[in-house]
Backbone as JSON, one array per atom type, in Angstrom:
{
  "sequence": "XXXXXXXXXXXXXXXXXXXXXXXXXXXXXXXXXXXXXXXXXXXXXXXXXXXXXXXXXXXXXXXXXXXXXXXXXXXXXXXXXXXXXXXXXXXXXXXXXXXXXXXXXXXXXXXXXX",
  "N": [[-6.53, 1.38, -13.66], [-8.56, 2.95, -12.53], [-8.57, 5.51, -13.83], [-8.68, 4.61, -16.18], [-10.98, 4.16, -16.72], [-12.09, 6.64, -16.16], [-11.64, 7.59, -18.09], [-12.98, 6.55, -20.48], [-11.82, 4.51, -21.56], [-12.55, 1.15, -22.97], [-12.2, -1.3, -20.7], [-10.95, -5.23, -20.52], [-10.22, -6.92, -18.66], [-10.03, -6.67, -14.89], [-7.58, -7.67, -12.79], [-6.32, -9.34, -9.8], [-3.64, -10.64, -8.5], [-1.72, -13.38, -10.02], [-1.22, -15.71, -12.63], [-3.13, -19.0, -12.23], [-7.08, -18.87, -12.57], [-8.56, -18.19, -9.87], [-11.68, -17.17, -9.23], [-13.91, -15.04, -10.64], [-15.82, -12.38, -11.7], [-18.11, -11.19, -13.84], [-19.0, -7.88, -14.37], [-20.99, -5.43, -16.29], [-19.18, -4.25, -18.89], [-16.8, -5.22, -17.93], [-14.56, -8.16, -16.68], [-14.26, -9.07, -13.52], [-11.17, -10.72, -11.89], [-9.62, -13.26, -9.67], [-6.57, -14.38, -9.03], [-4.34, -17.19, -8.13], [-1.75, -16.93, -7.41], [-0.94, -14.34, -5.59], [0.75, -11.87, -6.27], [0.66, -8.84, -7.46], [-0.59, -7.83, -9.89], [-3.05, -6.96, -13.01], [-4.4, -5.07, -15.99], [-6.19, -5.53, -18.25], [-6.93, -3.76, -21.45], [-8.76, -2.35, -23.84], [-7.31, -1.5, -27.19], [-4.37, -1.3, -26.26], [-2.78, -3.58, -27.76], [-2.12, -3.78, -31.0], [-3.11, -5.25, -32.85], [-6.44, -5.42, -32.54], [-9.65, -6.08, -30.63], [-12.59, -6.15, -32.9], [-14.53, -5.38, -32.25], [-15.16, -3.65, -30.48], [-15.91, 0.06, -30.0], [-13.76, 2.4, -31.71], [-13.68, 4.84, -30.35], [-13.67, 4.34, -27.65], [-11.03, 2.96, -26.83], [-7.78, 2.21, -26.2], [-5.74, 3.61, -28.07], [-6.87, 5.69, -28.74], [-7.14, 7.91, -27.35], [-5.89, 10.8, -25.65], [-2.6, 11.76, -25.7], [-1.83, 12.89, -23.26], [-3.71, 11.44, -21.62], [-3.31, 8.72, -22.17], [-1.02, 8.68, -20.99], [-1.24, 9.37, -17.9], [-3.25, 7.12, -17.67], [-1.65, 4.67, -17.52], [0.84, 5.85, -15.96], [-0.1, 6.12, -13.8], [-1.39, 3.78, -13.3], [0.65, 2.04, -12.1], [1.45, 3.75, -10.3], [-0.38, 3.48, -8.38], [0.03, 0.97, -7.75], [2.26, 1.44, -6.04], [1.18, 3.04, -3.77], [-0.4, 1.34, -2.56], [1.39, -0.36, -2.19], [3.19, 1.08, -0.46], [1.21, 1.89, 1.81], [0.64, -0.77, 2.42], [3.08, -1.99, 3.82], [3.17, 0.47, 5.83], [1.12, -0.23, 7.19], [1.84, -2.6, 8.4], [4.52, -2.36, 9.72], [3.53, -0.28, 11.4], [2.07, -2.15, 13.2], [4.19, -3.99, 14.09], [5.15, -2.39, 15.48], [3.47, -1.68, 17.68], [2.79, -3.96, 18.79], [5.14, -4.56, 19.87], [5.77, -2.15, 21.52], [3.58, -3.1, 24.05], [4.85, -5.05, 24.59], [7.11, -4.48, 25.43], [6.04, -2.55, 28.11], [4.4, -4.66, 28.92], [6.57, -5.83, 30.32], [7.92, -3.59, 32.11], [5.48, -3.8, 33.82], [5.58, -5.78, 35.12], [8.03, -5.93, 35.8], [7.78, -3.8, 38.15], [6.09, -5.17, 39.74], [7.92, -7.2, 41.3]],
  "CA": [[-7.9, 0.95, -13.87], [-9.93, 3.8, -12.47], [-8.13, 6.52, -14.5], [-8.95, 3.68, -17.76], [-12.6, 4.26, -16.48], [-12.73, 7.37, -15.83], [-11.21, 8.62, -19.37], [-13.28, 6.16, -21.29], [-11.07, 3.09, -22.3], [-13.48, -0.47, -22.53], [-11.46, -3.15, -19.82], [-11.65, -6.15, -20.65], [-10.41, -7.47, -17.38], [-9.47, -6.58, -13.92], [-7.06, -8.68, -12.22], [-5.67, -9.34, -8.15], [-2.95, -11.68, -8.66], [-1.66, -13.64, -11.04], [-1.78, -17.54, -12.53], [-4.63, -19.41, -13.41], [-7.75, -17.98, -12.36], [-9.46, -18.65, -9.04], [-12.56, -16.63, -9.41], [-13.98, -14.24, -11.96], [-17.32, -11.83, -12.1], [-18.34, -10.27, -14.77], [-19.95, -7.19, -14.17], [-21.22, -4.38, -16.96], [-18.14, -5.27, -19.83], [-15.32, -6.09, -17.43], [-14.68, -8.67, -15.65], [-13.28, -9.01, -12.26], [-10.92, -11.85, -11.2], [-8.53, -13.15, -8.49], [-5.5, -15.43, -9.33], [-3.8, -17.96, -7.5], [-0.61, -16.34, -6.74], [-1.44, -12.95, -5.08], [1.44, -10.97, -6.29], [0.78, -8.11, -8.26], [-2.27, -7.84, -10.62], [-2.85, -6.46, -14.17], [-5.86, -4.81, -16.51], [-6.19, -5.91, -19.89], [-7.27, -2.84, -21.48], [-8.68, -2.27, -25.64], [-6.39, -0.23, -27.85], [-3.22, -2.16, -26.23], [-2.42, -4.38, -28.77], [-1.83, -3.21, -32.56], [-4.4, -6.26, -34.05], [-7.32, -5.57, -30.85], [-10.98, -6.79, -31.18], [-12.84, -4.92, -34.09], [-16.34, -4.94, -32.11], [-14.75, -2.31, -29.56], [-15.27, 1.1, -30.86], [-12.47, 3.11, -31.51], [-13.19, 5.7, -29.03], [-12.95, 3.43, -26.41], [-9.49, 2.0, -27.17], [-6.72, 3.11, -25.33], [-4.96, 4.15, -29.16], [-7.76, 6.82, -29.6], [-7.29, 8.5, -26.01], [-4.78, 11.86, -26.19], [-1.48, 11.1, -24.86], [-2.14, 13.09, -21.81], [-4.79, 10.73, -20.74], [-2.62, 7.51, -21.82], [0.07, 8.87, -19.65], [-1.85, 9.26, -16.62], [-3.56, 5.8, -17.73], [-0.29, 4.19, -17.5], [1.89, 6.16, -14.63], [-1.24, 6.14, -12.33], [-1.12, 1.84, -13.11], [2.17, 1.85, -11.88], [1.37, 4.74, -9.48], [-1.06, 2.89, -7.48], [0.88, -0.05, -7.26], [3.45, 2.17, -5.12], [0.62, 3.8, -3.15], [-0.95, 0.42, -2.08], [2.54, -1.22, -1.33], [3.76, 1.84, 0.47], [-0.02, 1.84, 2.45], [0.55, -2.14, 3.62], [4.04, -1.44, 4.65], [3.03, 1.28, 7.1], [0.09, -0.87, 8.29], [2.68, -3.72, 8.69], [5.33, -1.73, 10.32], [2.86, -0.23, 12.34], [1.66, -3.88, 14.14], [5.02, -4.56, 14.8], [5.53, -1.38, 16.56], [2.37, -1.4, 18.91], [3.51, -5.52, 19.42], [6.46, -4.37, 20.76], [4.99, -1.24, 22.62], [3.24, -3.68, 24.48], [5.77, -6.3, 25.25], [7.73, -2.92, 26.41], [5.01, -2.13, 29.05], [4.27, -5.64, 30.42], [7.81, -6.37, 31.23], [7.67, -2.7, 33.1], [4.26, -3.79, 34.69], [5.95, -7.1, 35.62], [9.34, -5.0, 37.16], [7.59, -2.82, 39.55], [5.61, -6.19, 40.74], [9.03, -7.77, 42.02]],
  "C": [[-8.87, 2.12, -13.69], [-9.89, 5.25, -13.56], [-8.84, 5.89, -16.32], [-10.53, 4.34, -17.84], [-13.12, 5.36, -16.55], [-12.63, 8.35, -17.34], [-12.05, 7.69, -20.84], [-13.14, 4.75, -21.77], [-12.18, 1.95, -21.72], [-12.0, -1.16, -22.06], [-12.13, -3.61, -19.73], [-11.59, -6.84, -19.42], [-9.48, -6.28, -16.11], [-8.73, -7.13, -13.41], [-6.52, -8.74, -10.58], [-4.83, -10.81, -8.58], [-2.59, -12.27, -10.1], [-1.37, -15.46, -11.64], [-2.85, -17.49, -12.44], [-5.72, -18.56, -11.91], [-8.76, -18.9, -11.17], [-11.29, -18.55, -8.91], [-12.93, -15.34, -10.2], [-15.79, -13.64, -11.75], [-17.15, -11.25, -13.19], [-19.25, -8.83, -14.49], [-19.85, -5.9, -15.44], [-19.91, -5.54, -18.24], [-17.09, -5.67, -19.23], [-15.6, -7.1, -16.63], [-13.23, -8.71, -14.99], [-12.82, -10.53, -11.82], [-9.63, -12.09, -9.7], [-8.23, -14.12, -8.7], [-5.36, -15.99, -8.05], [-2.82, -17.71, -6.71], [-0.86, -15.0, -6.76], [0.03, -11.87, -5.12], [1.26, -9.96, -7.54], [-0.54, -8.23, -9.14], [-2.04, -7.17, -12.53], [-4.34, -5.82, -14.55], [-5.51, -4.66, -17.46], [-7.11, -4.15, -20.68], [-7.32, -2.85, -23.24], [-8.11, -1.24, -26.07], [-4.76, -0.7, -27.22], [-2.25, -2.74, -27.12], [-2.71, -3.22, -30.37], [-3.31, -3.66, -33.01], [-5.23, -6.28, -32.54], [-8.63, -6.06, -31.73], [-11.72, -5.53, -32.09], [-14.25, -4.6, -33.66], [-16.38, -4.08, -30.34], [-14.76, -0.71, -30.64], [-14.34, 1.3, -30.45], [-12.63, 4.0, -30.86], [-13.13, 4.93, -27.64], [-11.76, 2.54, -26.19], [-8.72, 3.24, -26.93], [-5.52, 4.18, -26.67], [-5.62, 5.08, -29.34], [-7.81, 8.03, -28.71], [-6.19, 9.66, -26.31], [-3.83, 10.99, -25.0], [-1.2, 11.4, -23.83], [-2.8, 12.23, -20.83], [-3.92, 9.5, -20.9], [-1.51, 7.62, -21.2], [-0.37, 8.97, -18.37], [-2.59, 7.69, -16.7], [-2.26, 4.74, -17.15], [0.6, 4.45, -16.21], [0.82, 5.91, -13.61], [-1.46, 4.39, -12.45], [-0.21, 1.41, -12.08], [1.88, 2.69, -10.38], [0.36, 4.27, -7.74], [-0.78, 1.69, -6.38], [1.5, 0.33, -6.08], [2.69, 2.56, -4.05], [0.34, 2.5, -1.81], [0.45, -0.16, -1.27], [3.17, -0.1, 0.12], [2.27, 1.75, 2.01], [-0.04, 0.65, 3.19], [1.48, -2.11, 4.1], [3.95, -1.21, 5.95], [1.9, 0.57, 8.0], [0.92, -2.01, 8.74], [3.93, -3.32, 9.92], [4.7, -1.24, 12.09], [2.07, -0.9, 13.53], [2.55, -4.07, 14.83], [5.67, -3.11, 16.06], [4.17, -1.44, 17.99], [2.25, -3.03, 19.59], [4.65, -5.38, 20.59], [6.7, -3.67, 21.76], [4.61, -2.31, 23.95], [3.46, -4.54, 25.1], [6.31, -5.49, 26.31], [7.11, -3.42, 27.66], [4.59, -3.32, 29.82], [5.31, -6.07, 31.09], [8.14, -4.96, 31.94], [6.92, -2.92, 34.04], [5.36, -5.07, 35.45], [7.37, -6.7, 36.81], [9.19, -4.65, 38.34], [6.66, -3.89, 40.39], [6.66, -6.76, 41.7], [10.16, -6.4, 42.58]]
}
């Protein structure tokens, strides 16, 4: 999405999730929504499709972009995905370690009482 944005391409949508559609802004030409089932997301993007809408110019369609830029469009989609999952992971991982720290340390505090 931000790489789509930042090289030009009109999105048509944003997405967080996926299934029918809970909520939806529109802001500027995209709009932003958030599905039902919160796994994974998408961005509809012009120049995609072969037959796309004909009242998009063509420099803003992802077919008109050099293939440098629709390769970074594309791996950085994908790329983010990995960043974000690897990013809640370590914040996930990291809970259960300072949970457990903590359990540690009161059954020490609780030892040297008896």
């Amino acid at each position: 999405f931000l790489f789509a944005k930042l090289f030009g391409v009109y999105v048509y949508e944003f997405s967080v999730g996926m299934g029918k559609r809970l909520w939806f802004k529109k802001k500027g030409d995209t709009e932003y929504s958030i599905r039902a089932v919160p796994l994974g997301g998408y961005v509809s993007l012009a120049g995609e499709e072969v037959e796309d809408d004909t009242k998009i110019p063509k420099d803003k369609k992802l077919q008109a972009k050099k293939v440098w830029q629709r390769f970074l469009i594309m791996f950085m989609g994908v790329g983010f995905n990995f960043i974000f999952a690897f990013g809640k992971d370590m914040n996930f991982f990291n809970g259960l370690r300072k949970k457990s720290y903590k359990r540690n340390m009161d059954l020490i505090y609780l030892y040297r009482l008896h």
